[in-house]
PDB file of N, CA, C and O in Angstrom:
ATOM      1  N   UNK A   1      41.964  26.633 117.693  1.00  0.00           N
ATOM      2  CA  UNK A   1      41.390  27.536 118.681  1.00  0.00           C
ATOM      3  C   UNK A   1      41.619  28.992 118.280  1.00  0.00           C
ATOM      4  O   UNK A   1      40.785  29.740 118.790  1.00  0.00           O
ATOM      5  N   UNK A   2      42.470  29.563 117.550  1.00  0.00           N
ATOM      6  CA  UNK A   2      43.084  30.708 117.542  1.00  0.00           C
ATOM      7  C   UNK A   2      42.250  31.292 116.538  1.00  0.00           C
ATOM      8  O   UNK A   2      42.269  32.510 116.363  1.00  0.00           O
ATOM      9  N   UNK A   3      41.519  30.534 115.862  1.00  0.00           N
ATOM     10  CA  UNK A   3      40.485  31.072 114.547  1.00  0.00           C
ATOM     11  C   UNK A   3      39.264  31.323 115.560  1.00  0.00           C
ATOM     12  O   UNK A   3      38.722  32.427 115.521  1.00  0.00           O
ATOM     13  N   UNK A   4      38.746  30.231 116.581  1.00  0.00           N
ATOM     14  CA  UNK A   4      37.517  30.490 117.061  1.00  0.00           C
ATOM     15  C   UNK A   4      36.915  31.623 117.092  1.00  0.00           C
ATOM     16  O   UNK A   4      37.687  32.517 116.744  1.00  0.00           O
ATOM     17  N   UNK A   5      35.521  32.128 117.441  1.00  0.00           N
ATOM     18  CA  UNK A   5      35.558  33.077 118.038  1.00  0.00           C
ATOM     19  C   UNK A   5      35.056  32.771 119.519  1.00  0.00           C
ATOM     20  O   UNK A   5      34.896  31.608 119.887  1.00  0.00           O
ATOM     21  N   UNK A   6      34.762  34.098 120.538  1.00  0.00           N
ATOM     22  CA  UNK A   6      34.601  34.191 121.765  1.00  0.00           C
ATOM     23  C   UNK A   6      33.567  34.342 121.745  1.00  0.00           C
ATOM     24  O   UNK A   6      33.377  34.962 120.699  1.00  0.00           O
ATOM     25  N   UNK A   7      31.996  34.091 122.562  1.00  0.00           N
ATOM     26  CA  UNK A   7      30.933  34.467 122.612  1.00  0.00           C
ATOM     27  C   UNK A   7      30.548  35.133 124.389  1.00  0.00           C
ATOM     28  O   UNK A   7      30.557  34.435 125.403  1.00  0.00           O
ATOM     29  N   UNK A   8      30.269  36.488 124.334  1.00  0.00           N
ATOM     30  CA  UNK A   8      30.164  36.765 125.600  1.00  0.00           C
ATOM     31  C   UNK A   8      28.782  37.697 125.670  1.00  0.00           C
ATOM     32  O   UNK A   8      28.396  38.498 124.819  1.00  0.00           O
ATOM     33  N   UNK A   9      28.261  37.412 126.725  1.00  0.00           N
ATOM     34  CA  UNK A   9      26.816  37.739 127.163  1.00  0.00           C
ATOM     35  C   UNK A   9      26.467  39.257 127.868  1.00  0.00           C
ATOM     36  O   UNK A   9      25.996  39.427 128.992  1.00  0.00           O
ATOM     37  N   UNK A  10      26.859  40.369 126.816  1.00  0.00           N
ATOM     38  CA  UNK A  10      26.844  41.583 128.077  1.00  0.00           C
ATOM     39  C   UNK A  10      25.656  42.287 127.809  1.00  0.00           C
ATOM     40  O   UNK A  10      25.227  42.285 126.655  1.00  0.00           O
ATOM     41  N   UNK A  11      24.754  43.199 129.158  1.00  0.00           N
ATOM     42  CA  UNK A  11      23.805  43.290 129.269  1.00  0.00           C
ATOM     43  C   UNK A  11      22.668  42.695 128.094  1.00  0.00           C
ATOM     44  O   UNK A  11      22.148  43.491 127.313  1.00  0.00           O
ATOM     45  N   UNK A  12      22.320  41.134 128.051  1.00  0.00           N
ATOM     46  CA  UNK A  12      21.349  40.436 127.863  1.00  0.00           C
ATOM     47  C   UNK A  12      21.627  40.649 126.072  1.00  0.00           C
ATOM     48  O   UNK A  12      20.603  40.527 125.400  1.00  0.00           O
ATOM     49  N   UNK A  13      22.551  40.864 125.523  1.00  0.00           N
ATOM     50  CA  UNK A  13      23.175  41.068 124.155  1.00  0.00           C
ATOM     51  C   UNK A  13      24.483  40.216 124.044  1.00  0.00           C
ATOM     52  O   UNK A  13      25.439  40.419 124.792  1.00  0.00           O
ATOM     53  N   UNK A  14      24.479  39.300 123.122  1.00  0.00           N
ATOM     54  CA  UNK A  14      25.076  37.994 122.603  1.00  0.00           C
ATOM     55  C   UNK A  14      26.458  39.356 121.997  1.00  0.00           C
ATOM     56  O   UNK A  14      26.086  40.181 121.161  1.00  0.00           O
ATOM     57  N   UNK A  15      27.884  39.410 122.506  1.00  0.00           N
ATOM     58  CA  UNK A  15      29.094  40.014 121.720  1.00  0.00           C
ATOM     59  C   UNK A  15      29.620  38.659 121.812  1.00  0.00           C
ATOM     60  O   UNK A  15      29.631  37.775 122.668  1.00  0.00           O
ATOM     61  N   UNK A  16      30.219  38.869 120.166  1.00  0.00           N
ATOM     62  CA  UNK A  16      31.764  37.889 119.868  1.00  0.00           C
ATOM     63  C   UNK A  16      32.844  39.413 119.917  1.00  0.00           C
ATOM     64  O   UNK A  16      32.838  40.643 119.856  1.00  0.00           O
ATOM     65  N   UNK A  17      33.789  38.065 120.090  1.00  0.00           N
ATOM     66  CA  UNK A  17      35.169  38.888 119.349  1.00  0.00           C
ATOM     67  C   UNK A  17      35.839  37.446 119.020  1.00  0.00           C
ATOM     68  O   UNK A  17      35.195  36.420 119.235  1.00  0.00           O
ATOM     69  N   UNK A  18      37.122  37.405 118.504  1.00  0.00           N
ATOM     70  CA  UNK A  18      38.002  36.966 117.629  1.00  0.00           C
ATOM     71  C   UNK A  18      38.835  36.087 119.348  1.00  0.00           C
ATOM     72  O   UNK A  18      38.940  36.812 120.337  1.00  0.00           O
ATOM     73  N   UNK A  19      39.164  35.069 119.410  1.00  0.00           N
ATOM     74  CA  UNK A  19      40.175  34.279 120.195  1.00  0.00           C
ATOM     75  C   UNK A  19      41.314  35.348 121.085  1.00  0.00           C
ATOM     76  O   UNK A  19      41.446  35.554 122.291  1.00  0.00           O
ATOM     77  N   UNK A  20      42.081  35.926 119.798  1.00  0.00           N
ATOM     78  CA  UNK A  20      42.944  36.627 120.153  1.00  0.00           C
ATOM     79  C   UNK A  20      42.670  38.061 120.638  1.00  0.00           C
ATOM     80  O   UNK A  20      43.423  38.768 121.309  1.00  0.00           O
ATOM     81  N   UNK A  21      41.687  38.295 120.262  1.00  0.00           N
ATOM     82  CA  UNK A  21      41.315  39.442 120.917  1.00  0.00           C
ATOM     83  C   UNK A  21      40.949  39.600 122.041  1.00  0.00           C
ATOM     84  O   UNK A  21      40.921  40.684 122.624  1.00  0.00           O
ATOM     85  N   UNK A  22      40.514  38.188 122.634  1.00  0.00           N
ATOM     86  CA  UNK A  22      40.092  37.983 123.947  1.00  0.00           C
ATOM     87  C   UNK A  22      41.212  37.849 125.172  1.00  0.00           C
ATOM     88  O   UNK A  22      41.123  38.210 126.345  1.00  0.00           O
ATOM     89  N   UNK A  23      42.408  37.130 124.392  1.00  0.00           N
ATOM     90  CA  UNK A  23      43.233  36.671 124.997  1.00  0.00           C
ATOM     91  C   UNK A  23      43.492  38.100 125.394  1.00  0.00           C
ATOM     92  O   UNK A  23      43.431  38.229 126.616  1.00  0.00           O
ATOM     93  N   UNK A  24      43.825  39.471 124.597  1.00  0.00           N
ATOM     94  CA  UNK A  24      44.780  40.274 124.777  1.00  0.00           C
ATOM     95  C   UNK A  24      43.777  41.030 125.902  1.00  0.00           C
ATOM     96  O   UNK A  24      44.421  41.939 126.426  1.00  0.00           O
ATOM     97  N   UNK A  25      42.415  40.950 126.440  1.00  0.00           N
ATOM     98  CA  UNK A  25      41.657  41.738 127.110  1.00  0.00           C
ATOM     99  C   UNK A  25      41.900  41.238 128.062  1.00  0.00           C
ATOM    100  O   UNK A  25      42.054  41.922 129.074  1.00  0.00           O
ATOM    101  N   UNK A  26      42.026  39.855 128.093  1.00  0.00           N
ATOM    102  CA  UNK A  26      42.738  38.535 129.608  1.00  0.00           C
ATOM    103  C   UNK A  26      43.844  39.272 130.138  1.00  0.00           C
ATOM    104  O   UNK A  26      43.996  39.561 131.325  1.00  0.00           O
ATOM    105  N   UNK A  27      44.748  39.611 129.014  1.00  0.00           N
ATOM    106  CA  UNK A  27      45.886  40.478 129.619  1.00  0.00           C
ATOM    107  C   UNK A  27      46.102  41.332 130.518  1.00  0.00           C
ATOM    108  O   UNK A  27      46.573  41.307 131.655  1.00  0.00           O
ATOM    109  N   UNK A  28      45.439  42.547 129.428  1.00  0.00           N
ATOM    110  CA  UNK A  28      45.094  43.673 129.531  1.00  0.00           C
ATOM    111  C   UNK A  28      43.967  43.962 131.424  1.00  0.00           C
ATOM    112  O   UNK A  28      44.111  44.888 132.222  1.00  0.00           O
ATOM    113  N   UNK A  29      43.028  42.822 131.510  1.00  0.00           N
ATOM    114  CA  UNK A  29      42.427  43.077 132.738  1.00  0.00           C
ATOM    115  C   UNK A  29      43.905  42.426 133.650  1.00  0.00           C
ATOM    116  O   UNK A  29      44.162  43.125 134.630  1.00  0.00           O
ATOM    117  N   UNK A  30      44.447  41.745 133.537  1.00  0.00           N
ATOM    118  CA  UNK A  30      45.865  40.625 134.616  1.00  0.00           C
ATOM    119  C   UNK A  30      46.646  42.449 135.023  1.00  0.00           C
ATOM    120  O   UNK A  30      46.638  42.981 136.133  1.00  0.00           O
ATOM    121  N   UNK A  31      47.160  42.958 133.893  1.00  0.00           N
ATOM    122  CA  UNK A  31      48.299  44.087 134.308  1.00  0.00           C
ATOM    123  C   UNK A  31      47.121  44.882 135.049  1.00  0.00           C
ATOM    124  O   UNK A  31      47.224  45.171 136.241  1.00  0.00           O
ATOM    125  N   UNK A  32      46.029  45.213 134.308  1.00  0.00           N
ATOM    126  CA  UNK A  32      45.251  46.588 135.741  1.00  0.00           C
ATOM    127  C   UNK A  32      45.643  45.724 137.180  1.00  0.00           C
ATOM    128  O   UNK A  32      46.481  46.271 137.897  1.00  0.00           O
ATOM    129  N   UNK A  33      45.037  44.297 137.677  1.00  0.00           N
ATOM    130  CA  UNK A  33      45.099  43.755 138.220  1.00  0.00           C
ATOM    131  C   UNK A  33      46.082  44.366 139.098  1.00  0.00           C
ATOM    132  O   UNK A  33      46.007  45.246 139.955  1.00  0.00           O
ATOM    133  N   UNK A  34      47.100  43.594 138.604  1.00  0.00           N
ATOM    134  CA  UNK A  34      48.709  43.847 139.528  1.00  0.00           C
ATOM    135  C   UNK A  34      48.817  45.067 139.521  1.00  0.00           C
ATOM    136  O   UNK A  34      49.302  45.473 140.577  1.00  0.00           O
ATOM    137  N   UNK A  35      48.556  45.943 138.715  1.00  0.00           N
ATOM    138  CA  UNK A  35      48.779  47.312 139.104  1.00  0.00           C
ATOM    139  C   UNK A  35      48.255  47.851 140.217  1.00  0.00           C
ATOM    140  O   UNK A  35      48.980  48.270 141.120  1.00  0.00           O
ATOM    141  N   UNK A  36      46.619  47.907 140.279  1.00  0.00           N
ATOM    142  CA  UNK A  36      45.865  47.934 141.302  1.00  0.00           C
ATOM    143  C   UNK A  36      46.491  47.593 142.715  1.00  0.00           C
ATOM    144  O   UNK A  36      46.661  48.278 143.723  1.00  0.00           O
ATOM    145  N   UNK A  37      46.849  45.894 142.320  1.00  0.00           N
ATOM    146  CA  UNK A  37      47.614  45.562 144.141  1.00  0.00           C
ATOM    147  C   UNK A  37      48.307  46.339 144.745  1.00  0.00           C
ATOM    148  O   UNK A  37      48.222  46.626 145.939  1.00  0.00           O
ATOM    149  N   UNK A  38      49.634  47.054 143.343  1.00  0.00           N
ATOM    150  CA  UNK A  38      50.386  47.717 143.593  1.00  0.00           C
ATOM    151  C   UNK A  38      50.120  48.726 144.345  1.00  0.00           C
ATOM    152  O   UNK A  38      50.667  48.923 145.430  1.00  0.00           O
ATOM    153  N   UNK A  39      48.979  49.686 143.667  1.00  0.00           N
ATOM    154  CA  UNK A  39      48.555  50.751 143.964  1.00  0.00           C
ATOM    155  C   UNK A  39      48.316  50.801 145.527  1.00  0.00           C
ATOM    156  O   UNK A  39      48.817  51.766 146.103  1.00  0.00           O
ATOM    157  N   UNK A  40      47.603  49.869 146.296  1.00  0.00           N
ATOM    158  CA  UNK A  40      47.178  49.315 147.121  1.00  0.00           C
ATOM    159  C   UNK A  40      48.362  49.325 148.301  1.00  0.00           C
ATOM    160  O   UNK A  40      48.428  49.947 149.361  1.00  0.00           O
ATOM    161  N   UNK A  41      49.082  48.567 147.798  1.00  0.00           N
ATOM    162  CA  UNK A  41      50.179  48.768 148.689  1.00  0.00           C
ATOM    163  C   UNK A  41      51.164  49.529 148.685  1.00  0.00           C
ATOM    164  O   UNK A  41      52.088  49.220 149.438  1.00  0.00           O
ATOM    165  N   UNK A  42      51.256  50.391 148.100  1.00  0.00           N
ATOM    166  CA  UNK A  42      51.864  51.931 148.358  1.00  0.00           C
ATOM    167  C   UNK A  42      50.814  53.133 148.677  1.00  0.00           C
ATOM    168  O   UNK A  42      51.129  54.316 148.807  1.00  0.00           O
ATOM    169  N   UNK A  43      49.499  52.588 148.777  1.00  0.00           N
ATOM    170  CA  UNK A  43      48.757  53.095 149.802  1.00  0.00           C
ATOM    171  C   UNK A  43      48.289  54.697 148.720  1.00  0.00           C
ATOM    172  O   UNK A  43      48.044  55.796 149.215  1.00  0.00           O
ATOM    173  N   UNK A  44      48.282  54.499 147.795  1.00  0.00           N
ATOM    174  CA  UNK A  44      47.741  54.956 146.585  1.00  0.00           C
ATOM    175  C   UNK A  44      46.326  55.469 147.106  1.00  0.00           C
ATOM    176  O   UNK A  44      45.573  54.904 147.900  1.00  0.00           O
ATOM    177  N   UNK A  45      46.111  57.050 146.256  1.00  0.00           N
ATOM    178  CA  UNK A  45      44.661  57.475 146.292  1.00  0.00           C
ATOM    179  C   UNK A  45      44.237  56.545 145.409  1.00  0.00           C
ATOM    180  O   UNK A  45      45.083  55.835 144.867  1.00  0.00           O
ATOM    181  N   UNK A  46      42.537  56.345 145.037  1.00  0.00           N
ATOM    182  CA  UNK A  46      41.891  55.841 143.835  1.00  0.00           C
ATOM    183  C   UNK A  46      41.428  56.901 142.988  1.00  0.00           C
ATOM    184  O   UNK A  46      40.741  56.700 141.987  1.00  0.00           O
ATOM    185  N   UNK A  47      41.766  57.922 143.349  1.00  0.00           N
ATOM    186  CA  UNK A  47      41.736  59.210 142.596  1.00  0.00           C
ATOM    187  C   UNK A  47      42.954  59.582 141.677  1.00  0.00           C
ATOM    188  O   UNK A  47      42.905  60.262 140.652  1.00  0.00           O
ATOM    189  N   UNK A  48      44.257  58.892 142.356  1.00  0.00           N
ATOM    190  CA  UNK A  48      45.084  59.250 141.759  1.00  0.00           C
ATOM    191  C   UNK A  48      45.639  58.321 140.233  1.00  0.00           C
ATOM    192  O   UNK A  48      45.804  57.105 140.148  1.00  0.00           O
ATOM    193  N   UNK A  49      45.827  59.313 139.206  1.00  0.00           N
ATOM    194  CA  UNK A  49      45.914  58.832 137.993  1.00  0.00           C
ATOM    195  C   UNK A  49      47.322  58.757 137.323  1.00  0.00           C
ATOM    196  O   UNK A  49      47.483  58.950 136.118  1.00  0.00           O
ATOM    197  N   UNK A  50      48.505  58.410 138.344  1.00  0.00           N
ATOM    198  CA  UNK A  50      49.483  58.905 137.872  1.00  0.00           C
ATOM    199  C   UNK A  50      49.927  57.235 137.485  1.00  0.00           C
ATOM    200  O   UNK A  50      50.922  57.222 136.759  1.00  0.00           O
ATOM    201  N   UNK A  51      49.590  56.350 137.697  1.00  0.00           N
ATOM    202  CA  UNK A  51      50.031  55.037 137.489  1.00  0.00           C
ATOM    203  C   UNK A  51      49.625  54.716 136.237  1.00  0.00           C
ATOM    204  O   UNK A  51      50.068  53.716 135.674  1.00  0.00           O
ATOM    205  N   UNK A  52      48.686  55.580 135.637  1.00  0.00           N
ATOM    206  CA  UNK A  52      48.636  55.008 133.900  1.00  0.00           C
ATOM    207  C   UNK A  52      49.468  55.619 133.497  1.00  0.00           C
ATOM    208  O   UNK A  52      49.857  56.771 133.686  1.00  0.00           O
ATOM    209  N   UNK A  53      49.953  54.341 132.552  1.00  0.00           N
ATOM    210  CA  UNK A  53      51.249  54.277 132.025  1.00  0.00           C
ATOM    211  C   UNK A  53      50.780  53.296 130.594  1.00  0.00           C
ATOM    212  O   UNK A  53      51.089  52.105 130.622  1.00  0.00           O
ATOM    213  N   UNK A  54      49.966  53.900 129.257  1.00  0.00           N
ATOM    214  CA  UNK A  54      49.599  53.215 128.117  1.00  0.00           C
ATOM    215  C   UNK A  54      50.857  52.278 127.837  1.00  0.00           C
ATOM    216  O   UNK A  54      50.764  51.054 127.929  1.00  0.00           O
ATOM    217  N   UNK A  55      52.263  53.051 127.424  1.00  0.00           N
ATOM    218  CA  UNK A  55      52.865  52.188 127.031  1.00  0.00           C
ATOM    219  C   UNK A  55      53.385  50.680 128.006  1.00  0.00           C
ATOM    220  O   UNK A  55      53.661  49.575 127.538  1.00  0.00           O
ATOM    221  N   UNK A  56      53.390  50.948 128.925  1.00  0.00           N
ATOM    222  CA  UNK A  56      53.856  49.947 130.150  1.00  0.00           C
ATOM    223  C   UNK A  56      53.261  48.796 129.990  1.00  0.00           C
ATOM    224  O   UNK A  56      53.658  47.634 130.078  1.00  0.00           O
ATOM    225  N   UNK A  57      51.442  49.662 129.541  1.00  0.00           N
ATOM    226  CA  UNK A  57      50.626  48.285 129.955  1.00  0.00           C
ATOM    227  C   UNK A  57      50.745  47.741 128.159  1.00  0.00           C
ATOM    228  O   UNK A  57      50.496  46.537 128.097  1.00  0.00           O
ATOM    229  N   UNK A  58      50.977  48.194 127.129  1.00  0.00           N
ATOM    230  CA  UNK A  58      50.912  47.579 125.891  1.00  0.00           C
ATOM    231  C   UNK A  58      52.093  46.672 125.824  1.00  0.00           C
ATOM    232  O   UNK A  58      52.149  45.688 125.085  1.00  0.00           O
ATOM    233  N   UNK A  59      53.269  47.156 126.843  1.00  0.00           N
ATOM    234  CA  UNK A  59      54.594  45.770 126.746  1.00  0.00           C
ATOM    235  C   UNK A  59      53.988  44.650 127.792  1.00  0.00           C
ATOM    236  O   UNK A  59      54.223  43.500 127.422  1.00  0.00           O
ATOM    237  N   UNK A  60      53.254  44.759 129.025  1.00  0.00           N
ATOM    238  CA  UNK A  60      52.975  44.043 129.421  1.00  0.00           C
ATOM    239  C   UNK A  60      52.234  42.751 128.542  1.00  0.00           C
ATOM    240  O   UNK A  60      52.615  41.597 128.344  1.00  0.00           O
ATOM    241  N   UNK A  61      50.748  43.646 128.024  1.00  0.00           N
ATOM    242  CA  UNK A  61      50.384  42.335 127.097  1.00  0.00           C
ATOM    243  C   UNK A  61      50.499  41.882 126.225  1.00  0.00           C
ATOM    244  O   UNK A  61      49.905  40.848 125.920  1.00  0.00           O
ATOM    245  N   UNK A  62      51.655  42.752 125.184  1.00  0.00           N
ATOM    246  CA  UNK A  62      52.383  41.834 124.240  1.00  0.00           C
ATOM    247  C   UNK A  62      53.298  40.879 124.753  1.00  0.00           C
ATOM    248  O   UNK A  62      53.587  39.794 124.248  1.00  0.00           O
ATOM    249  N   UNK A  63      53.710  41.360 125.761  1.00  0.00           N
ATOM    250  CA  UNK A  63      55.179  39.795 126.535  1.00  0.00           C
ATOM    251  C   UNK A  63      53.874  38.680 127.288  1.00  0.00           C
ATOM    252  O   UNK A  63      54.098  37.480 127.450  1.00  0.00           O
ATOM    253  N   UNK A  64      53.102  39.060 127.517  1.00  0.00           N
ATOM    254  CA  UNK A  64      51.785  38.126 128.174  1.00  0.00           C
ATOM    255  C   UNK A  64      50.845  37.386 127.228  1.00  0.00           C
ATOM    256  O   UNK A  64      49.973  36.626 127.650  1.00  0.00           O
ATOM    257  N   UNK A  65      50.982  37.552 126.361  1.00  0.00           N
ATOM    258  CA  UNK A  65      50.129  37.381 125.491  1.00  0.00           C
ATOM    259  C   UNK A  65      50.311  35.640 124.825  1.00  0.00           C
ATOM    260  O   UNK A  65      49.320  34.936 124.633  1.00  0.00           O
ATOM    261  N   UNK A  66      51.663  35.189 124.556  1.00  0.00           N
ATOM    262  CA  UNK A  66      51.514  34.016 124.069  1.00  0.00           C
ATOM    263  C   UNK A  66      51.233  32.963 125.445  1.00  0.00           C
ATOM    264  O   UNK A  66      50.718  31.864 125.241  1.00  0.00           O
ATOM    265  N   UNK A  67      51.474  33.235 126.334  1.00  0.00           N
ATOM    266  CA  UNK A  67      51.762  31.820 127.588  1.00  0.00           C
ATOM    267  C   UNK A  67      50.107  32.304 128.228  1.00  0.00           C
ATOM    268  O   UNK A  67      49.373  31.387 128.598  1.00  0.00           O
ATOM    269  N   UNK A  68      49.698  33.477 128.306  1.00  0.00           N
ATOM    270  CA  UNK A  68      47.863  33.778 128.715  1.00  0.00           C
ATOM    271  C   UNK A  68      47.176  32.881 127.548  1.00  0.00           C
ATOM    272  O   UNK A  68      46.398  31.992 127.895  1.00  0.00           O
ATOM    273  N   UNK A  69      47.532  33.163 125.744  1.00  0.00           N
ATOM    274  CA  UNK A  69      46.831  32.077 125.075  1.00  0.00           C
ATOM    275  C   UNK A  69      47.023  30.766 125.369  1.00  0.00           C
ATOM    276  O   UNK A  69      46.070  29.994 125.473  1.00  0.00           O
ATOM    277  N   UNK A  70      48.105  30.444 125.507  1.00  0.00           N
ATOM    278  CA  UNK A  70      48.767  28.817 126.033  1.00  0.00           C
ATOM    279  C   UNK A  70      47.783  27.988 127.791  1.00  0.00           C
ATOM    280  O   UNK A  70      47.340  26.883 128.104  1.00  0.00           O
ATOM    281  N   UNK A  71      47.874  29.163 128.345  1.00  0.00           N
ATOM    282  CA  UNK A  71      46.968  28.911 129.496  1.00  0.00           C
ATOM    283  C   UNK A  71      45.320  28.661 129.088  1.00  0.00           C
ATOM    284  O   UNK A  71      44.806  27.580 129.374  1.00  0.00           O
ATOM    285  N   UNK A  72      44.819  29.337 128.653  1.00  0.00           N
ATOM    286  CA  UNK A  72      43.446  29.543 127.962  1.00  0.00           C
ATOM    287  C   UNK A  72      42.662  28.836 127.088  1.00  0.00           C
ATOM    288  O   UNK A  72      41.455  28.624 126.967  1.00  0.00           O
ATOM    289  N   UNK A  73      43.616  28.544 126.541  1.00  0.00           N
ATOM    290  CA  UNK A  73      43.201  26.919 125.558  1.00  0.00           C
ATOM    291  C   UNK A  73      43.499  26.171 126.377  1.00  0.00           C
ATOM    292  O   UNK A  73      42.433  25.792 126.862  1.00  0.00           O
ATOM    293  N   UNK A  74      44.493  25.577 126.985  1.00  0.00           N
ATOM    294  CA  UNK A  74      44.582  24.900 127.905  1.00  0.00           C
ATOM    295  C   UNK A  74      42.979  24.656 128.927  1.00  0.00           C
ATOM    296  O   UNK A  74      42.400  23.585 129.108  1.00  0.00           O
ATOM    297  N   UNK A  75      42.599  25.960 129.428  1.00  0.00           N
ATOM    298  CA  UNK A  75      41.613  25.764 130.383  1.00  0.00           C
ATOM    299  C   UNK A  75      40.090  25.736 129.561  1.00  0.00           C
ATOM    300  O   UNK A  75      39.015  25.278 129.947  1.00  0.00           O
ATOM    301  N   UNK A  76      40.381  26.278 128.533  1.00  0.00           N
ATOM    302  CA  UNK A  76      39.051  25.954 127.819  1.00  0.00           C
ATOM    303  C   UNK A  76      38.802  24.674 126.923  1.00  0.00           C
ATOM    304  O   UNK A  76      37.751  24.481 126.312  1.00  0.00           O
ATOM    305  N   UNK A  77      39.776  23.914 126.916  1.00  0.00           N
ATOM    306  CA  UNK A  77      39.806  22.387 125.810  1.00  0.00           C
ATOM    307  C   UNK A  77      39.520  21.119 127.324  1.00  0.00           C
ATOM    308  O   UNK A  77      39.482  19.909 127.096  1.00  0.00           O
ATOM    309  N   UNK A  78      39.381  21.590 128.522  1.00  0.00           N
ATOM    310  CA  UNK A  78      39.468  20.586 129.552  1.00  0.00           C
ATOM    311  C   UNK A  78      37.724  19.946 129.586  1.00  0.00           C
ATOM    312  O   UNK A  78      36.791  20.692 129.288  1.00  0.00           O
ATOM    313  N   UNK A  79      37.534  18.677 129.940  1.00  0.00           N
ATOM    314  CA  UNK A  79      36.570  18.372 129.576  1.00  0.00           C
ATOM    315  C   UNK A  79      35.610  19.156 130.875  1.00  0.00           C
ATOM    316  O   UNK A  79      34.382  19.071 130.872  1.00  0.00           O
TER     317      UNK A  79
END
């Protein structure tokens, strides 16, 4: 699986990328995610830009990254 590539359909144009590259965008959208909630419940402007934090989110999806691939194959090998 980790060789595959990804095939994704954006505006009516066929993009690949690489397995792992996908995995790390799986990530990468999971931490905005929780961040967002966060944001949310400390009642956060959506204007306000003080919660990006590049490096925060690059430890997030390197520590996320093997058990999101482990999940992912998992959900994509199911019949």
């Amino acid at each position: 699986m980790e060789d595959s590539c990804i095939e994704l359909e954006v505006k009516g144009q066929t993009e690949k990328m690489s397995f792992e590259m996908f995995v790390r965008w799986c990530c990468m959208v999971e931490a905005i995610q929780h961040i967002s909630e966060k944001c949310d419940q400390l009642g956060m402007s959506p204007d306000d830009d003080s919660w990006i934090k590049p490096n925060a989110i690059e430890k997030y999806v390197n520590e996320r990254f093997l058990s999101m691939r482990y999940h992912l194959i998992n959900e994509l090998e199911r019949p």
